[in-house]
DRENMI-704205 format. One record per residue: x negated, y negated, z negated of N, C-alpha, C in turn; residue number from 1. Coordinates in nm, 4 decimals. Each point is the difference from the previous one (the first is absolute). Example, Ala and Ser with C-alpha at 12.3 -4.5 7.8 and 13.67 -1.06 7.14 Angstrom:
BEGIN
- -1.3190:0.5690:-0.7800:0.0890:-0.1190:0.0000:-0.0900:-0.1200:0.0000:1
- 0.0350:-0.1050:0.0720:-0.0820:-0.1190:-0.0060:0.0770:-0.1090:-0.0730:2
This chain:
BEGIN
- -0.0822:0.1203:0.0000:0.0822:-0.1203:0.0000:-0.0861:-0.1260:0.0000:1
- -0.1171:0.0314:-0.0625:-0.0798:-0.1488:0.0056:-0.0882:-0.0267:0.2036:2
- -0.0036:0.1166:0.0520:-0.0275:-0.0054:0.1064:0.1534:-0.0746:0.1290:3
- 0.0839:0.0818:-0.0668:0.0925:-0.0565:0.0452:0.0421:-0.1701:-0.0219:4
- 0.0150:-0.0316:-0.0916:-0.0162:-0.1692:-0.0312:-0.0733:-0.0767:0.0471:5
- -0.1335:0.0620:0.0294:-0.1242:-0.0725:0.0488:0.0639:-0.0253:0.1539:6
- 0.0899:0.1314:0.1084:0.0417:0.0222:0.0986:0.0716:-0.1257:0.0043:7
- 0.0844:-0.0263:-0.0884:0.1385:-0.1082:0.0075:-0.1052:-0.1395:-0.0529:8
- -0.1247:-0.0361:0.0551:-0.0466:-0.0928:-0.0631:0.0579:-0.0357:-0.1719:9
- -0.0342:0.0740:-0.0485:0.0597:-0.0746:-0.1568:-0.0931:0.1211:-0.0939:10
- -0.1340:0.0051:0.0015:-0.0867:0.0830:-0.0998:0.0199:-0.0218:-0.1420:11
- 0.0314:-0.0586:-0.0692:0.0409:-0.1071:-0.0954:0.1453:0.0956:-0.0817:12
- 0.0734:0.0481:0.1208:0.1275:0.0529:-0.0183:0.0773:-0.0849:-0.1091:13
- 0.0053:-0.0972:0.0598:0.0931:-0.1235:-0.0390:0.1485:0.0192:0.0496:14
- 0.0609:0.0486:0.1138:0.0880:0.0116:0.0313:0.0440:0.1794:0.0177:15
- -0.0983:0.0931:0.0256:-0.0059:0.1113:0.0500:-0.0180:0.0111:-0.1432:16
- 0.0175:0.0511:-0.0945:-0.0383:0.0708:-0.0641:-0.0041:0.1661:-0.0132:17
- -0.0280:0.0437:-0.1162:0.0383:0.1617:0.0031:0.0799:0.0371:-0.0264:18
- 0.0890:-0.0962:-0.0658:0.1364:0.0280:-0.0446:0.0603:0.0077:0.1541:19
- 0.0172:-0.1113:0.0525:0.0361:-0.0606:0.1140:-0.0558:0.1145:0.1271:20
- -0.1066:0.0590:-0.0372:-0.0300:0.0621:0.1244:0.0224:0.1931:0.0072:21
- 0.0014:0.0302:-0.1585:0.0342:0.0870:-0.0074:0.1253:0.1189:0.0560:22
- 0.1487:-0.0170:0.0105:0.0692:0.0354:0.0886:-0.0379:0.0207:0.1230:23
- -0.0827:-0.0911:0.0327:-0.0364:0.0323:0.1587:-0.0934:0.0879:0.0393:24
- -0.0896:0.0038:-0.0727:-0.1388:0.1369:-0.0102:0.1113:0.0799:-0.0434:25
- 0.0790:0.0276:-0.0913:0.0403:0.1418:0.0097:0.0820:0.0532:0.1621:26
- 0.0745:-0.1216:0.0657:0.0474:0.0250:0.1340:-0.0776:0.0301:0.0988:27
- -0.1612:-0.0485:0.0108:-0.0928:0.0541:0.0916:-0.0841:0.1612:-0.0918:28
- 0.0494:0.0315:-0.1017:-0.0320:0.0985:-0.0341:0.0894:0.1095:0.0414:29
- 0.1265:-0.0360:-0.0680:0.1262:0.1382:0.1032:-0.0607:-0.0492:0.1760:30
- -0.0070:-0.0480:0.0498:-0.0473:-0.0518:0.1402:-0.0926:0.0849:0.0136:31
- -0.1133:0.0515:-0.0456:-0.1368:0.0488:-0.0054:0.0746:0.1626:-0.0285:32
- 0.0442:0.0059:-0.0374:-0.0018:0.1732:-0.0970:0.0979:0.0503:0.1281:33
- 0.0802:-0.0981:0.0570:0.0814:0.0673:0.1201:-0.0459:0.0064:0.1081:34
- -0.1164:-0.0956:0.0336:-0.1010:0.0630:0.1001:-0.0939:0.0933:0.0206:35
- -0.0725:-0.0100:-0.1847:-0.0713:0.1317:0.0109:0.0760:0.1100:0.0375:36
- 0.1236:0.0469:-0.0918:0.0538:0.1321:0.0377:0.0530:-0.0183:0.1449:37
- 0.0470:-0.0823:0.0846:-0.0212:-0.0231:0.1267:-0.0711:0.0692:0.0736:38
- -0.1689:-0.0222:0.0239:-0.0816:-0.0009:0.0072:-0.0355:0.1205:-0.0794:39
- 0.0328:0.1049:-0.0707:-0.0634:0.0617:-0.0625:-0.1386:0.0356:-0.0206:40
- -0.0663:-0.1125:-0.0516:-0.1702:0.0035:-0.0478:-0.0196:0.0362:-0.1167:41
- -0.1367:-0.0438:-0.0055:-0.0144:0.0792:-0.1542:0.0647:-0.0447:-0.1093:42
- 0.0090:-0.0872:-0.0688:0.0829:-0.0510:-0.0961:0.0990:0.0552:-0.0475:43
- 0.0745:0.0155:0.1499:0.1511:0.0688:-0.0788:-0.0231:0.1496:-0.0075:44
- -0.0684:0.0396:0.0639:-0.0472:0.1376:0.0194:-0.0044:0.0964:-0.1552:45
- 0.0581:0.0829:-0.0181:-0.0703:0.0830:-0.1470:0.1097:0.1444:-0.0174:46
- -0.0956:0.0785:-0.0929:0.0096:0.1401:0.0314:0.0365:0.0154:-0.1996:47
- 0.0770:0.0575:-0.0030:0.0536:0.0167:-0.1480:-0.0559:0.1239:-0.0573:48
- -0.0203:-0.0029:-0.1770:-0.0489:0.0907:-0.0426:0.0788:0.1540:0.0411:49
- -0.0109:0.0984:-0.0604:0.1060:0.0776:0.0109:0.0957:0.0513:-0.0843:50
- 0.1093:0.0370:0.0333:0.1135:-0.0373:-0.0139:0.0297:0.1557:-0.0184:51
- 0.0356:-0.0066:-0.1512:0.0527:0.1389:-0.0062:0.1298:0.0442:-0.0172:52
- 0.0674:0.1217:0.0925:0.1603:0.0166:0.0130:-0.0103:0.1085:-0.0875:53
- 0.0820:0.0575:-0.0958:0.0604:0.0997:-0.0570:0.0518:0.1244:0.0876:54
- -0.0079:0.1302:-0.0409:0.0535:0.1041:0.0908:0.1420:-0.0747:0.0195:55
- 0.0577:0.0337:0.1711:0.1495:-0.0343:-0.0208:0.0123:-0.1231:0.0295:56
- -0.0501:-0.1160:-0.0326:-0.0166:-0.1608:0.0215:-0.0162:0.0176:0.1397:57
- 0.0820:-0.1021:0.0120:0.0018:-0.0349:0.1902:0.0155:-0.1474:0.0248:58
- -0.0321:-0.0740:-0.0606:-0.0326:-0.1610:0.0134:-0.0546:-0.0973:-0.0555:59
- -0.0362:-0.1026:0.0537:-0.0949:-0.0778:-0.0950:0.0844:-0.1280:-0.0048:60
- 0.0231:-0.0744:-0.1297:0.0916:-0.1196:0.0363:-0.0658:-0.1394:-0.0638:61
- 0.0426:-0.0982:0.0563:-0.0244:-0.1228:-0.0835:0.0145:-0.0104:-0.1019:62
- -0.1160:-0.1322:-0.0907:-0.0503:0.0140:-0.1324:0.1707:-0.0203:-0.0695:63
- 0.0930:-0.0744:0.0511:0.1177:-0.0039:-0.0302:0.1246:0.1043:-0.0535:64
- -0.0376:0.0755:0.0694:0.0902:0.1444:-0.0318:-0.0948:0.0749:-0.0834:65
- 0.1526:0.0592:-0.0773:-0.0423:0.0723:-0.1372:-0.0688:0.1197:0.0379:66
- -0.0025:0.0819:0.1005:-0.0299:0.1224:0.1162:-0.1682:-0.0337:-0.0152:67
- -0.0827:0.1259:-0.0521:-0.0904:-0.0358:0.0309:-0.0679:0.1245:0.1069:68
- -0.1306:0.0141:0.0357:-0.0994:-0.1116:-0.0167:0.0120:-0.1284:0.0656:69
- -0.0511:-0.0941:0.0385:0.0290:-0.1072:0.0271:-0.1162:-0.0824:0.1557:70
- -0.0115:0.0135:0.1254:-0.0447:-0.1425:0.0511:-0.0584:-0.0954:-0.0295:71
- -0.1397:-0.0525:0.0336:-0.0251:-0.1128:-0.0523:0.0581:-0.1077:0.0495:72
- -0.0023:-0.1263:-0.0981:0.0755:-0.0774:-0.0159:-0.0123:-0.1188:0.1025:73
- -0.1581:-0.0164:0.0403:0.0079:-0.1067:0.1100:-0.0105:0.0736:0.1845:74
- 0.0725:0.1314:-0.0413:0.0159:0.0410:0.1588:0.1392:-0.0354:0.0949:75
- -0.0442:-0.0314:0.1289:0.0738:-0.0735:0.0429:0.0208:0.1082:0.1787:76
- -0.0633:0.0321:0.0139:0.0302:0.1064:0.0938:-0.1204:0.1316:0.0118:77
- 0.0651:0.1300:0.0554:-0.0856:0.0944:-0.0333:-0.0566:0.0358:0.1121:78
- -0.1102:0.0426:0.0226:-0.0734:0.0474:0.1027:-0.0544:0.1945:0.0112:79
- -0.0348:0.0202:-0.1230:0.0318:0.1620:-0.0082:0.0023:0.0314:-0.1089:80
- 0.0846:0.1067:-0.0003:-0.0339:0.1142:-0.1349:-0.0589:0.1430:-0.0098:81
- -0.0991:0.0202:-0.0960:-0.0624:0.1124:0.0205:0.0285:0.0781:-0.1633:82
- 0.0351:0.1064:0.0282:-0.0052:0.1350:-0.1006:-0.1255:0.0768:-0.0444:83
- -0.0239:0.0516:-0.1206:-0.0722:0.0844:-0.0474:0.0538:0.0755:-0.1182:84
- -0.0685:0.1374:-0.0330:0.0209:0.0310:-0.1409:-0.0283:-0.0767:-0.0671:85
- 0.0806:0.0156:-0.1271:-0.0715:-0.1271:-0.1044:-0.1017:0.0862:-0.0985:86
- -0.0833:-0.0805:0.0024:-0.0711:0.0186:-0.1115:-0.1769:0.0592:0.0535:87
- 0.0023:0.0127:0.1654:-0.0864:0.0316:0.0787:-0.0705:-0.1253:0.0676:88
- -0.1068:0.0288:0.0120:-0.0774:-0.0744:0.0965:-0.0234:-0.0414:0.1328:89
- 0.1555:0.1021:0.0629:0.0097:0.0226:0.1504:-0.0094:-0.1148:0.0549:90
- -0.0074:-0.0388:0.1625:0.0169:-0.0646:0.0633:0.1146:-0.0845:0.0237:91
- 0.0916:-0.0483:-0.0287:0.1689:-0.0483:0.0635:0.0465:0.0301:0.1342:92
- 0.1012:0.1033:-0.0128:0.0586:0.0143:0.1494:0.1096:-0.1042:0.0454:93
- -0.0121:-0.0481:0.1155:0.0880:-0.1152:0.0043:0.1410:0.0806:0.0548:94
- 0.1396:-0.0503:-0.0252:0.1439:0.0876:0.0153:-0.0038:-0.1270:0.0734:95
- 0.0932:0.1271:0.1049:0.1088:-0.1382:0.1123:0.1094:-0.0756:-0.0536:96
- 0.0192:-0.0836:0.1080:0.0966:-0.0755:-0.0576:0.1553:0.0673:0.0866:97
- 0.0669:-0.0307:-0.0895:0.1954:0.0594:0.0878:0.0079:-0.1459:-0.0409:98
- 0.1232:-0.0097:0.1190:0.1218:-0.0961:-0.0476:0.1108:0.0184:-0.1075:99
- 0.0176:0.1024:0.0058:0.1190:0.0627:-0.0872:-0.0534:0.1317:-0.0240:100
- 0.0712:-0.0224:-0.1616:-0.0103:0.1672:-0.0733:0.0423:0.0916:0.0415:101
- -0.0622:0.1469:-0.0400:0.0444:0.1443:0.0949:-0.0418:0.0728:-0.1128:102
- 0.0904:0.0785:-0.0553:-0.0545:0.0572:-0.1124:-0.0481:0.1836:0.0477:103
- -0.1388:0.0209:-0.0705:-0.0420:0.1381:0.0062:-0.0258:0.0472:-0.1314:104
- 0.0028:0.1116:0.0373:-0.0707:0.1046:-0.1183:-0.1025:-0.0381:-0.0809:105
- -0.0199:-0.0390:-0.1157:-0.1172:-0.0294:-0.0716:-0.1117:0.0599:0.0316:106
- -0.1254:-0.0038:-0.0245:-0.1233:0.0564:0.0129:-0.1178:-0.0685:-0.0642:107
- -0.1256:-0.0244:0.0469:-0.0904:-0.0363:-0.0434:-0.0046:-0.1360:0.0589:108
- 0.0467:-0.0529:0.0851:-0.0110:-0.1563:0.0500:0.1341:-0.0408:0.0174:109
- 0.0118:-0.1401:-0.0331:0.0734:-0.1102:0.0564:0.0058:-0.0232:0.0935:110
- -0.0172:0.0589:0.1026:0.0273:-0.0118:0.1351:0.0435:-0.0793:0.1025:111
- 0.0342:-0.1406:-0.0713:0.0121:-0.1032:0.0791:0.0307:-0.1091:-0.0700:112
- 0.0016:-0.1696:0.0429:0.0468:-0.0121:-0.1054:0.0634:-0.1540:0.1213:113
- 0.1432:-0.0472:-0.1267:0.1051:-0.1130:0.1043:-0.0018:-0.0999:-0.0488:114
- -0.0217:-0.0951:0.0475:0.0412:-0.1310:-0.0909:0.1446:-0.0830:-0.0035:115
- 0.0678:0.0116:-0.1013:0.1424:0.0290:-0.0260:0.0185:-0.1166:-0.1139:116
- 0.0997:-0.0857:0.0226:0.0106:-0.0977:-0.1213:-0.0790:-0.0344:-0.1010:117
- -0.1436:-0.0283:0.0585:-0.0956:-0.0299:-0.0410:-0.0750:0.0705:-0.1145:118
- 0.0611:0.1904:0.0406:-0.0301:0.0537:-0.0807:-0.1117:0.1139:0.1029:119
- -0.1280:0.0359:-0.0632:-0.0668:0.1321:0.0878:0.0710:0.1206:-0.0293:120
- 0.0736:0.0308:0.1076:0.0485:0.1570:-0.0237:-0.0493:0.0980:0.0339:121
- -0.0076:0.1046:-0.0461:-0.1026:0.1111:0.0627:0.1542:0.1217:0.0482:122
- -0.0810:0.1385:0.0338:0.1232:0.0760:0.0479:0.0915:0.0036:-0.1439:123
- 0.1276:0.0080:-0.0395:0.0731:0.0008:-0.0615:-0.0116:0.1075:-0.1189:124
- -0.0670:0.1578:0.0600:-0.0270:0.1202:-0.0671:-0.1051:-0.0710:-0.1230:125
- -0.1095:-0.0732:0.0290:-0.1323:-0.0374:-0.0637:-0.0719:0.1060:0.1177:126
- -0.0959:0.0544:-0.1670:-0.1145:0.0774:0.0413:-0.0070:0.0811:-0.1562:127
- -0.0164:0.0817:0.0315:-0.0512:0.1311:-0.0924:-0.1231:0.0217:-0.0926:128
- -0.0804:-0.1504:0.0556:-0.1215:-0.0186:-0.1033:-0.0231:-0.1266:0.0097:129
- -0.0422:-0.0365:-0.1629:-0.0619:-0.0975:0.0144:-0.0628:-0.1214:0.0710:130
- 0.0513:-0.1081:0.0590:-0.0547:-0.0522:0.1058:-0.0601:-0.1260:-0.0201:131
- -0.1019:-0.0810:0.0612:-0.0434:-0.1389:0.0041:-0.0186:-0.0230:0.1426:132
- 0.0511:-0.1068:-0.0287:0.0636:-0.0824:0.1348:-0.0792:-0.1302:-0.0077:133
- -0.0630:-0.0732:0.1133:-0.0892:-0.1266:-0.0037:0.0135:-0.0373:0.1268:134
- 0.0651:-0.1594:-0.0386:0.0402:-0.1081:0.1240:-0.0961:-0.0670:0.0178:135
- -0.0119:-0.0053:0.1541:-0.0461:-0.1115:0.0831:0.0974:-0.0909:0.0155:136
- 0.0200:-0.1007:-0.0151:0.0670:-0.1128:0.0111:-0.0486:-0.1154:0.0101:137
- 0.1022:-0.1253:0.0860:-0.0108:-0.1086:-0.0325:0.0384:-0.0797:-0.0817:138
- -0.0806:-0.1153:-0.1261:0.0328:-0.0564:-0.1064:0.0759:-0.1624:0.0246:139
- 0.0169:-0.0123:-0.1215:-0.0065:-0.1600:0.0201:-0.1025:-0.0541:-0.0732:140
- -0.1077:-0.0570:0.0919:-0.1710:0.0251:-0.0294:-0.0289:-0.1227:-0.1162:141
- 0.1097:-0.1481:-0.0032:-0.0263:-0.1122:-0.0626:0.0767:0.0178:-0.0973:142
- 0.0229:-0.0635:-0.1378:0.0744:-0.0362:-0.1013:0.0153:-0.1658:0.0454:143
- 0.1451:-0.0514:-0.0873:-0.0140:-0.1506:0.0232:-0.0449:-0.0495:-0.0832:144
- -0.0605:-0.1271:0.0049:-0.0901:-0.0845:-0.0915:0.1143:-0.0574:-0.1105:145
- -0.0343:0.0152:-0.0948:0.0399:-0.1042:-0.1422:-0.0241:-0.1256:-0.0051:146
- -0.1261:0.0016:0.0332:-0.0749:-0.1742:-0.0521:-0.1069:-0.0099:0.1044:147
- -0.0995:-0.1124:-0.0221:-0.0551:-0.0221:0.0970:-0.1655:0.1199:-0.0974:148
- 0.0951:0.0571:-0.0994:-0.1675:0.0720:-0.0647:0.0010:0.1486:0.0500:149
- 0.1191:0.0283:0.0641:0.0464:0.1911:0.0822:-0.1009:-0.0048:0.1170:150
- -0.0735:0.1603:-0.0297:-0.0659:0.0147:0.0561:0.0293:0.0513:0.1732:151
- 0.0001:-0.0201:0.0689:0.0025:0.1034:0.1380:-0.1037:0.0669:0.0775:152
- -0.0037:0.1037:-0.0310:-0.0878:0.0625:0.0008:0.0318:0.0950:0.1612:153
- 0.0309:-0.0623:0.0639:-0.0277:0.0527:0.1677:-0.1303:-0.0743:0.0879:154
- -0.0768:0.0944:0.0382:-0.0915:-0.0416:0.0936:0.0140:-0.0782:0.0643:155
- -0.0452:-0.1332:0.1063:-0.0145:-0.0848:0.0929:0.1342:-0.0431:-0.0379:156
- 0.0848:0.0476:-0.1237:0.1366:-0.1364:0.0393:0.0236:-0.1496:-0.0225:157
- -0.1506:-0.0447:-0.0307:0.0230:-0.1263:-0.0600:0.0004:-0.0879:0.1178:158
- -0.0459:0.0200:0.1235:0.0251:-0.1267:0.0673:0.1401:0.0360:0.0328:159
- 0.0779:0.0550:0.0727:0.1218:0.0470:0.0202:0.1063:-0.0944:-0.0932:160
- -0.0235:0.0374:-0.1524:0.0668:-0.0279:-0.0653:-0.0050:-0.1738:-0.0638:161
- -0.1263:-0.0327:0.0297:-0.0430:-0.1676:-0.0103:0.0800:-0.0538:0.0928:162
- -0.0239:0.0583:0.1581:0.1064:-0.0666:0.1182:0.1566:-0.0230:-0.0315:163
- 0.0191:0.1531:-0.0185:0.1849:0.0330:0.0108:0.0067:-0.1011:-0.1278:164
- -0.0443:-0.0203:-0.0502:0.0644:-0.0596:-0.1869:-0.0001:-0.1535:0.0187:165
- -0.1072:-0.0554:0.1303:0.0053:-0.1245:0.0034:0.0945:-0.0534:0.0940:166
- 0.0244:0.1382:0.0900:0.0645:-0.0667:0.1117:0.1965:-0.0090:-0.0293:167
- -0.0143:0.0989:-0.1185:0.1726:-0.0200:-0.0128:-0.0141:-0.1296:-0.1234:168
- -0.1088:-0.0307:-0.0568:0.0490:-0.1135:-0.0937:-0.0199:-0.1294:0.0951:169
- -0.0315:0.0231:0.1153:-0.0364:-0.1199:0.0999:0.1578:-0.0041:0.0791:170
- 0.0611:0.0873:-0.0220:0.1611:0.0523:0.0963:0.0758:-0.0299:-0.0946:171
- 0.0311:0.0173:-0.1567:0.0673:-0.0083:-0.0574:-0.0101:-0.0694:-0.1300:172
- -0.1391:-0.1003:0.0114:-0.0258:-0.0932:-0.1295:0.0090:-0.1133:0.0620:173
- -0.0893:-0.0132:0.1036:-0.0636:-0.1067:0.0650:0.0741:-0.0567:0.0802:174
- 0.1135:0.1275:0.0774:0.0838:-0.0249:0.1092:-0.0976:-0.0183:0.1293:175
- -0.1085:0.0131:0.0267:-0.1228:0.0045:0.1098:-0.0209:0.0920:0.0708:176
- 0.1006:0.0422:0.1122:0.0582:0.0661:0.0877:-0.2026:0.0309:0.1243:177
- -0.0028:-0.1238:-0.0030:-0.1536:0.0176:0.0712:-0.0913:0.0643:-0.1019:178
- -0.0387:-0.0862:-0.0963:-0.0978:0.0945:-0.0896:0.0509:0.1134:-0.0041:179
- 0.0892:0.0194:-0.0248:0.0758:0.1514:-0.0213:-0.0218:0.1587:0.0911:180
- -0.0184:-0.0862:0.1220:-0.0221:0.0474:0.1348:-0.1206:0.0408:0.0191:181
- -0.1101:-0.0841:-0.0338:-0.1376:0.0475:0.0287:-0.0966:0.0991:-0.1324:182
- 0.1190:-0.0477:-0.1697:-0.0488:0.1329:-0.0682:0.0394:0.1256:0.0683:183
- 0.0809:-0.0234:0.0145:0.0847:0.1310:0.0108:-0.0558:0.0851:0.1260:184
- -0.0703:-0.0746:0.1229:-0.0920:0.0863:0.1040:-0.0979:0.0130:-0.0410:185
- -0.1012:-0.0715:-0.1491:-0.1012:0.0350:-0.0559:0.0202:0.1649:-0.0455:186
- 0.1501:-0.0048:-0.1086:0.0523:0.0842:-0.0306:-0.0059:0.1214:0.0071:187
- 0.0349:0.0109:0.1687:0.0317:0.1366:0.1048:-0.1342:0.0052:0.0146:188
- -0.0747:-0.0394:0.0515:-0.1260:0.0292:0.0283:-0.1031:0.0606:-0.1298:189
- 0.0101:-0.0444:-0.0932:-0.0767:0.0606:-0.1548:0.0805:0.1434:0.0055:190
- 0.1246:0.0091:0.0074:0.0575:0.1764:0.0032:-0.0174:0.0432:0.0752:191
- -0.0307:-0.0342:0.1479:-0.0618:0.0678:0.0660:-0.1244:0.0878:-0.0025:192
- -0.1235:-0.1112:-0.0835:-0.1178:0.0233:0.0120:0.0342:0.1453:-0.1247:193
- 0.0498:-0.0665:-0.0881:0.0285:0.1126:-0.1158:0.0490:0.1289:0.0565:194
- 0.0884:0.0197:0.0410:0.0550:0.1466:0.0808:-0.1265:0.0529:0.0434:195
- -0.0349:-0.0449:0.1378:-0.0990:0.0000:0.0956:-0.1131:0.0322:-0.0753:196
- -0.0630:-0.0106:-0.0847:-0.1286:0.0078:-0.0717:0.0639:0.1624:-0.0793:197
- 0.1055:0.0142:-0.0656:0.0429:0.0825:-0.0467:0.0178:0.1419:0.1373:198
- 0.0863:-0.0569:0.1077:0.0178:0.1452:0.1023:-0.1746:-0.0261:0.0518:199
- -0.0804:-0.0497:-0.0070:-0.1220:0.0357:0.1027:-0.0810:0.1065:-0.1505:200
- 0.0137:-0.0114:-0.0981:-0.0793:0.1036:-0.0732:0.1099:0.1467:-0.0054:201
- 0.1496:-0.0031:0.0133:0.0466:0.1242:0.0593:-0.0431:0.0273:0.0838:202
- -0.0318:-0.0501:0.1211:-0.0386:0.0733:0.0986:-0.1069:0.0985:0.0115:203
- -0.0686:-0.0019:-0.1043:-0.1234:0.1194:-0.0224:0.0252:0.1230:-0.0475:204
- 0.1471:-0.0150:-0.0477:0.0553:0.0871:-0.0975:0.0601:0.1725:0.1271:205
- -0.0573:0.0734:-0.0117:0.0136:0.0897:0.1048:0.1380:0.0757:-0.0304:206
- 0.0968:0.0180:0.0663:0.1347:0.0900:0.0028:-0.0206:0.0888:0.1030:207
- 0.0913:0.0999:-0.0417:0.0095:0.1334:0.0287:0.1927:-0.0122:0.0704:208
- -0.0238:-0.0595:0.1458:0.1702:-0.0162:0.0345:0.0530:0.1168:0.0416:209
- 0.1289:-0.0072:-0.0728:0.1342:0.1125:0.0226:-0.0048:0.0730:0.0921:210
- 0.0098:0.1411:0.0250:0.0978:0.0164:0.1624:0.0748:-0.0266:0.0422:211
- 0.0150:-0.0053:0.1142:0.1219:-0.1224:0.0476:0.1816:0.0751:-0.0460:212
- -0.0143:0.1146:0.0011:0.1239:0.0826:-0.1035:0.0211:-0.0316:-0.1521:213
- -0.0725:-0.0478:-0.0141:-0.0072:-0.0312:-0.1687:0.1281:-0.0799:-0.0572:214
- 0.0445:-0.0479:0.1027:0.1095:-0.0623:-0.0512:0.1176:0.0682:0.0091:215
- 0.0218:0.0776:0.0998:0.1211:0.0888:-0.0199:-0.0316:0.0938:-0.1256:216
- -0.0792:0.0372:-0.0429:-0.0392:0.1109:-0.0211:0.0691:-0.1005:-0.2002:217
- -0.0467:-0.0762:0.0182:0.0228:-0.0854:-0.1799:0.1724:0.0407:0.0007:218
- 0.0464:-0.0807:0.1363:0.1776:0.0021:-0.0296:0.0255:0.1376:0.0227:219
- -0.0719:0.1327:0.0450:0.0852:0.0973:0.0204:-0.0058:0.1304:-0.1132:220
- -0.1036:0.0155:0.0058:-0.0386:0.1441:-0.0595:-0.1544:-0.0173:-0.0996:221
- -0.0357:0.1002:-0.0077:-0.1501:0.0018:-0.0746:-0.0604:0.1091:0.0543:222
């Protein structure tokens, strides 16, 4: 915020203050957390401890419901789920995804799993042993600021967030439709570099792509 003030000529924060400027860093912060997961880079990126189901248990639900085990709390969309015995060192097998539930015979795996009123469902039977289950998912990578003393602790977001924070108090303090205009392409351009710096160190990251059946194969059978 003090970078930002300096932006609106007023370092001093005589008129900008943090009181004054605060609301608005938290709006280029939801702004930021919806581009990262956008963009899915690293930030929002993260892989959960594991997650242990009970014989019979066939879902995982929000910290909200009394149903446990439970989802972590800042996940916001899922990318895979993988199974193991619990209590082993195995590898995680990743289960397909269905659209809709199909119930089978219990056994040793969960065999698939749906995402259903924002609940993880697995086949309806469970599983017959013990299981741990560990998400890949996308988070919501920022918290919002309190004061001007909250830390944010995301990589490269500070110019991003100096721009967007000056350019809506330049739109909606200042009424400075021009200033407003040229933070705000400072703005786009700092998230750019941020993404961009973020996908060019994925790109080293080596994958192993699907067969091109792989997708029938999730919605049909196993």
């Amino acid at each position: 915020m003090d970078r930002s003030a300096a932006l609106m000529n007023d370092p001093a924060k005589t008129d900008y203050t943090y009181l004054a400027q605060l609301p608005y860093l938290n709006m280029a912060i939801d702004e930021l957390i919806e581009l990262l997961e956008e963009s899915n880079v690293s930030p929002s990126n993260q892989t959960s401890v594991a997650i242990t189901l009970p014989i019979g248990s066939n879902r995982i639900t929000p910290i909200e419901d009394l149903t446990l085990p439970h989802y972590p709390i800042d996940m916001i969309e899922i990318q895979e789920v993988g199974e193991r015995m619990a209590g082993t060192s195995d590898p995680f097998i990743m289960l397909g995804r269905r659209e809709f539930l199909q119930t089978f015979p219990p056994n040793n795996s969960l065999l698939f799993w749906v995402w259903e009123d924002q609940i993880i469902k697995f086949n309806p039977s469970g599983a017959l042993t013990l299981r741990e289950v560990q998400l890949r998912y996308v988070r919501q990578a920022i918290s919002q600021a309190a004061s001007e003393l909250s830390v944010i602790g995301t990589i490269n977001a500070r110019s991003y967030l100096s721009y967007k924070t000056a350019a809506l108090c330049a739109q909606f303090i200042g009424e400075n439709e021009s200033r407003a205009g040229q933070l705000e392409d400072k703005a786009e351009k700092a998230v750019e570099r941020m993404t961009g710096i973020s996908n060019k160190g994925r790109q080293q990251i080596m994958t192993r792509h699907r067969p091109f059946r792989a997708s029938y194969k999730a919605r049909g059978g196993f």
